[in-house]
C-alpha positions in Angstrom: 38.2 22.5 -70.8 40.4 19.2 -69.7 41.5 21.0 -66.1 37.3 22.0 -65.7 36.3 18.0 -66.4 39.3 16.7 -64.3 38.4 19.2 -61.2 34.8 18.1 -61.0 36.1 14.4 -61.6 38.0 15.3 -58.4 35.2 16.3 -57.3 32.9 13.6 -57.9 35.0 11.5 -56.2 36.0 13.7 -52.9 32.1 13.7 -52.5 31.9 9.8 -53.0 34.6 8.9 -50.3 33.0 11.5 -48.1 29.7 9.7 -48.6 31.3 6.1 -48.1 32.5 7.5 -45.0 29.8 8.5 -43.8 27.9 5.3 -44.2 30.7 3.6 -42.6 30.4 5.4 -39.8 26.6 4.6 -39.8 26.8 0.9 -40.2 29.7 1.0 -37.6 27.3 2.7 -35.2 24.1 0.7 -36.6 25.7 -2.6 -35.8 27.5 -1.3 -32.6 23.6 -0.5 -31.2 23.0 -4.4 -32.6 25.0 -5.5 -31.2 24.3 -3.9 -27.3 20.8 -5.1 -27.7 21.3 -8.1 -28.3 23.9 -7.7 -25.4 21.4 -6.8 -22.8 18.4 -9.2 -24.1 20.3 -12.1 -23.2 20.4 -10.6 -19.6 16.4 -11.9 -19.6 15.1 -15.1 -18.9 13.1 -16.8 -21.4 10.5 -19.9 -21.1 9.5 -21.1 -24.3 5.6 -20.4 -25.2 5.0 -24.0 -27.0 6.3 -25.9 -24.4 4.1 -29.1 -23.7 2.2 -28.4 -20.2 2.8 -31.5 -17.8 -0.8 -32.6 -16.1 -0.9 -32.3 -12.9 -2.0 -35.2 -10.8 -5.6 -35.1 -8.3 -2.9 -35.0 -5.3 -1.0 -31.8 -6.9 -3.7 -30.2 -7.6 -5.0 -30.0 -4.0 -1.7 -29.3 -2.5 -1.7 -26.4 -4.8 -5.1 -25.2 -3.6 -4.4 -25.8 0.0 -1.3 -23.7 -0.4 -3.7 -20.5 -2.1 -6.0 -20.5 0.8 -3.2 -20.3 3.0 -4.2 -16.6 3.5 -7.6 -16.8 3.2 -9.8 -14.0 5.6 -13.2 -13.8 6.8 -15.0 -16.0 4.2 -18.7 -14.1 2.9 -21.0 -14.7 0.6 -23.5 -18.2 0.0 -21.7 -21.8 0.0 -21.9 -22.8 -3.1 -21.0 -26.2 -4.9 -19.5 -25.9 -8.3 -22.4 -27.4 -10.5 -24.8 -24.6 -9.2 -22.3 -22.3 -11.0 -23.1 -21.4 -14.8 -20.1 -19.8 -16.3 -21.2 -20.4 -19.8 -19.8 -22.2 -22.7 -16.8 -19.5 -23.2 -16.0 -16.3 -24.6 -17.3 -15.9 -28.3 -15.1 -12.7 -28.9 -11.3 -12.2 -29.6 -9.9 -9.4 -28.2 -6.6 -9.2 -30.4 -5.8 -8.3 -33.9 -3.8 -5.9 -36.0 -4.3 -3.0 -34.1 -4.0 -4.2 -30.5 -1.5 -5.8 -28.5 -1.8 -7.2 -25.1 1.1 -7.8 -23.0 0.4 -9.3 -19.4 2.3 -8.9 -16.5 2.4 -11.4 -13.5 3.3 -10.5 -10.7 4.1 -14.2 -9.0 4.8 -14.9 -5.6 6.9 -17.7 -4.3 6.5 -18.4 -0.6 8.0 -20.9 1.9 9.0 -23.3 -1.0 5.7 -23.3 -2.5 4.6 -23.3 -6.0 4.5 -19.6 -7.5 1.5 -17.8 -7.4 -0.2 -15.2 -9.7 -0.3 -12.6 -7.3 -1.0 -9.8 -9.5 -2.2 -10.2 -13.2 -1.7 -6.8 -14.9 -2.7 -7.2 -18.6 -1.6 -4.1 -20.7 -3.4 -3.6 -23.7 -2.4 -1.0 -26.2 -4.8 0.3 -28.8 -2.2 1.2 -32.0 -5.2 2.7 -34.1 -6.4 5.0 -30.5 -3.1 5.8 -29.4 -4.4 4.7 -26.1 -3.0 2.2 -23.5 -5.1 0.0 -20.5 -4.0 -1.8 -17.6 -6.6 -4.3 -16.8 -6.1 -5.7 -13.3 -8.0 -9.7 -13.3 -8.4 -10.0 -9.7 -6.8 -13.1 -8.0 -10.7 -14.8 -6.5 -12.3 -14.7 -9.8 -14.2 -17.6 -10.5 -13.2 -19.0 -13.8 -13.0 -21.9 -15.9 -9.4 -23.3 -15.9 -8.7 -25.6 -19.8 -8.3 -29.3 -18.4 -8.7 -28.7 -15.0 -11.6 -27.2 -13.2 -13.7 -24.1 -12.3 -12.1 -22.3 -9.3 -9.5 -19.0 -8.7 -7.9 -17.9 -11.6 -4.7 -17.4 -10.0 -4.9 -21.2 -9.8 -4.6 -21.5 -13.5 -0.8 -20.1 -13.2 -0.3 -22.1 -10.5 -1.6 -25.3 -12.3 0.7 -24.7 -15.4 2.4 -21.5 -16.0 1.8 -18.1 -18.2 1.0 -21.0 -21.1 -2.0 -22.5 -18.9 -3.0 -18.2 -17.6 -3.0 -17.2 -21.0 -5.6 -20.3 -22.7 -7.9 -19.4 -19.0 -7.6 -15.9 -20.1 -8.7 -16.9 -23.9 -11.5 -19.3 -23.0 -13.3 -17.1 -20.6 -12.5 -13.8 -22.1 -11.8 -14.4 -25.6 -8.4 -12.5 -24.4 -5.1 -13.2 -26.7 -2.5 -12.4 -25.0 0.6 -11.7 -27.5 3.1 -11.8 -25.1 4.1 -12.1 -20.7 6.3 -10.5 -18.8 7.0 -11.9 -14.8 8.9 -10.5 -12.1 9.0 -12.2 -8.6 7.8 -9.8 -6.1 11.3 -10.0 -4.1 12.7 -8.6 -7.4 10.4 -6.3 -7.8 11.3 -4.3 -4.8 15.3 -4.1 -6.1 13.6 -2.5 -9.2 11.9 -0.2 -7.2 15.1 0.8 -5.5 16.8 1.2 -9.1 14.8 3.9 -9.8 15.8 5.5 -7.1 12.1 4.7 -5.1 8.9 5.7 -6.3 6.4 8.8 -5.2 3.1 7.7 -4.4 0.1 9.9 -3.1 -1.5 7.8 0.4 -4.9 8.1 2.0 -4.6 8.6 6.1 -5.8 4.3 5.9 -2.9 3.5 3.4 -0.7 6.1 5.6 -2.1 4.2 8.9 -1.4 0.3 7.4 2.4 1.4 6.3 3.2 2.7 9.7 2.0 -0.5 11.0 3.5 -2.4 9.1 6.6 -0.8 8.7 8.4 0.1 12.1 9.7 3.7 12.6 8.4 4.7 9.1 7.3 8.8 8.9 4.6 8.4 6.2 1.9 11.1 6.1 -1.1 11.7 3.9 -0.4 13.3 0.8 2.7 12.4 -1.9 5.5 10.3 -0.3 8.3 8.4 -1.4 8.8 5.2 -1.1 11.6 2.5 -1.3 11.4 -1.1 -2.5 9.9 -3.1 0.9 7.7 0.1 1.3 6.3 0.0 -2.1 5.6 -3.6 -1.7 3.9 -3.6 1.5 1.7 -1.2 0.0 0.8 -2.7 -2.9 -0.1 -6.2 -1.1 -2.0 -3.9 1.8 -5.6 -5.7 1.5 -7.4 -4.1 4.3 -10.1 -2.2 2.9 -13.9 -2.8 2.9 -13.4 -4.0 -0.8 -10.6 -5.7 0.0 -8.6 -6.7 -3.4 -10.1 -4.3 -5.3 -8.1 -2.1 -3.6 -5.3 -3.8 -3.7 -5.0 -4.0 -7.2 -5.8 -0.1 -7.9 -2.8 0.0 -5.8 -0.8 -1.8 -7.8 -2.0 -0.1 -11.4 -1.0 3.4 -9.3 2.4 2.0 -8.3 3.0 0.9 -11.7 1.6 3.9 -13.8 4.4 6.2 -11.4 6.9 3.6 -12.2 6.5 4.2 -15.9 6.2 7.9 -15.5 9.4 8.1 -13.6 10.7 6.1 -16.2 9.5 8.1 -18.6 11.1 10.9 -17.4 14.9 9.6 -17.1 17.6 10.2 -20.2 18.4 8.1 -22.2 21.5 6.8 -20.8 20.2 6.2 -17.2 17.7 4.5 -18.8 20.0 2.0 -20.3 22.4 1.5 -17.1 18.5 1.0 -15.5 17.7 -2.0 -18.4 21.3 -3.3 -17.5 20.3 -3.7 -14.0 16.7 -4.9 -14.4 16.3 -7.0 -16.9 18.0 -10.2 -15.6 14.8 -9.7 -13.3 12.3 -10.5 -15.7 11.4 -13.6 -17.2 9.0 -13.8 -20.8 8.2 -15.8 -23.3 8.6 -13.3 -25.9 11.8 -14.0 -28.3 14.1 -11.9 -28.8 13.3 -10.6 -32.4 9.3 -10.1 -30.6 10.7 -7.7 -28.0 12.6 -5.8 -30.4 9.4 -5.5 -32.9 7.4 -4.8 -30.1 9.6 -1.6 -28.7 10.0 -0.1 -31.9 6.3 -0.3 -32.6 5.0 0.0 -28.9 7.4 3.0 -27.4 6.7 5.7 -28.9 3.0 5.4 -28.1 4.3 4.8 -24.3 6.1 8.0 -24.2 2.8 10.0 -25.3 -0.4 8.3 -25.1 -3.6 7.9 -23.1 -3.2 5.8 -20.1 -6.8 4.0 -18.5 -7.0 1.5 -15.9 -9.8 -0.7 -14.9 -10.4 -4.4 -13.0 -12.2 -7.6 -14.0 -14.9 -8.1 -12.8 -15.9 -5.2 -13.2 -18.2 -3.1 -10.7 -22.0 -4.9 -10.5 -20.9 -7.3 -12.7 -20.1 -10.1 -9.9 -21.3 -11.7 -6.4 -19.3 -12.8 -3.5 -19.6 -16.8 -2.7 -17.9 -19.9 -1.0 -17.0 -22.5 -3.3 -14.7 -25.7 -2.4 -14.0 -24.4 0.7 -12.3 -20.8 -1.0 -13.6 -17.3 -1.1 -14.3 -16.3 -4.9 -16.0 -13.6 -7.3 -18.7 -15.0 -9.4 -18.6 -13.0 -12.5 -21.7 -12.4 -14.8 -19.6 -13.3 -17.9 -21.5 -11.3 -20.4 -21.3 -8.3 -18.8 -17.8 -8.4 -18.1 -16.6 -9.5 -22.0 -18.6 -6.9 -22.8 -16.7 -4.3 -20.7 -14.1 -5.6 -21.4 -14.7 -5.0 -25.3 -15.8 -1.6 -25.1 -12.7 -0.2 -23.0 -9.8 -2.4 -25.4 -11.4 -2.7 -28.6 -14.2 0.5 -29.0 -16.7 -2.2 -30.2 -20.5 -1.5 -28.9 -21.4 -5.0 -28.4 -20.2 -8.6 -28.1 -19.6 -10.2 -31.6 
């Protein structure tokens, strides 16, 4: 009876170093993974969300403005001055809450030792409760109300003062709340694209046309094509269309949806060599312990979910006009918070 009781003692015991072994092992490896994220976080750079904006003085202001119009083309539309403009009193919606997250991507563009420039404003909007996700391209003309400064371009506002001052313009016009940017500087944004090893994109015979242009002793045809960093970015900035922009910026949700698919597609351990590489390329103001919330709650819906895109203003919903000297789209605010409410949230109407 004694040798039975001392054998499953033995037992009892084999079985509990085995477990503590076990969850050494699993700590170990727990805190090793800790320890790497953390590890390739601090590659980023971060700007701190609460900073306090610094004003801008009248002579700023119109530097900065003289700089955007730099590349202004054929002007159309009336001449307008800015009081004959009603924009409204402000967005009376919030687009936010438990079950969405919007994440915006700038694409800025420093130039000639100029100020940076919202080139491309890509918000990403990701519907937890639909399993869907929505890249919402604002264009760069429209005409918006900018807090403390003035009605003109939005991609003033990031020019004025930052993702801080891009996200309130965002908020006050759209009732948009923006939980969190992420920027990459166009130059960096081509070494990304060669990372990845280039990206396939399908061209029209005009986009096919444009790149050869624009790109001596390039072989582009119409159909799927790969292309490498410069390529990709000549592309996406390729404005010569009959609506102009618009185009541009369905470029630049295409280049970006194959960029995520190829992603995607990669193992896991490229794509951690791939994050070692690209992240020191990115700047947010997300912390740290946000970032890490936000992929354990945001990736697996990226791996498998519905993917939309669409662009503010939206189609009908603006005119073309000539305000303080710059080309602009006048958008009918209603309509537009209203799309913009049915394709993020579900709702049927504006609260």
């Amino acid at each position: 009876m004694s040798n039975k009781k001392t054998g499953a003692s033995s037992g009892k015991r084999l079985a509990l170093q085995i477990l503590c072994a076990v969850l050494a092992v699993v700590l170990v490896a727990l805190l090793g993974a800790t320890v790497y994220v953390e590890f390739l976080l601090g590659k980023m750079n971060y700007v701190d969300r609460n900073a306090v904006q610094e004003t801008l003085s009248v002579e700023e202001i119109q530097a900065i403005d003289e700089e955007l119009q730099e590349e202004e083309g054929e002007l159309s539309g009336p001449v307008l001055d800015e009081s004959e403009v009603d924009l409204g009193d402000g967005a009376d919606v919030e687009i936010g809450g438990d079950n969405i997250v919007n994440i915006l991507l700038i694409g800025q563009d420093t130039r000639d030792g100029g100020r940076a420039r919202s080139d491309s404003m890509i918000l990403c909007t990701f519907n937890l409760e639909e399993n869907e996700l929505t890249l919402t391209s604002f264009m760069r003309d429209l005409y918006v109300s900018i807090p403390g400064y003035k009605n003109t371009r939005i991609n003033a506002a990031y020019a004025y003062g930052g993702m801080q001052l891009l996200n309130e313009t965002l908020y006050e016009n759209f009732g948009v709340v923006v939980d969190g940017n992420v920027e990459v500087d166009f130059e960096q944004f081509t070494e990304i694209i060669d990372l990845l090893g280039g990206v396939e994109l399908e061209l029209t015979s005009r986009e096919v046309s444009y790149l050869r242009e624009q790109v001596p002793g390039s072989k582009f045809v119409e159909g799927m094509n790969l292309l490498n960093g410069e390529e990709a970015l000549v592309h996406a900035r390729n404005r010569r269309d009959v609506d102009g922009d618009f185009s541009r910026t369905n470029r630049q949700r295409q280049l970006l949806t194959a960029l995520m698919d190829k992603y995607k597609s990669s193992d896991i351990t490229t794509m951690l060599l791939l994050m070692d590489d690209i992240l020191p390329m990115i700047t947010t103001d997300m912390t740290k312990d946000q970032i890490v919330g936000y992929v354990k709650e945001l990736f697996p819906l990226l791996m498998n979910c519905e993917m939309s895109t669409q662009s503010i203003p939206v189609a009908g919903g603006y005119y073309d006009a000539v305000i303080g000297g710059a080309q602009v789209l006048v958008p009918d605010m209603e309509m537009n918070i209203q799309a913009l409410m049915n394709s993020l949230v579900g709702d049927e109407g504006v609260g």
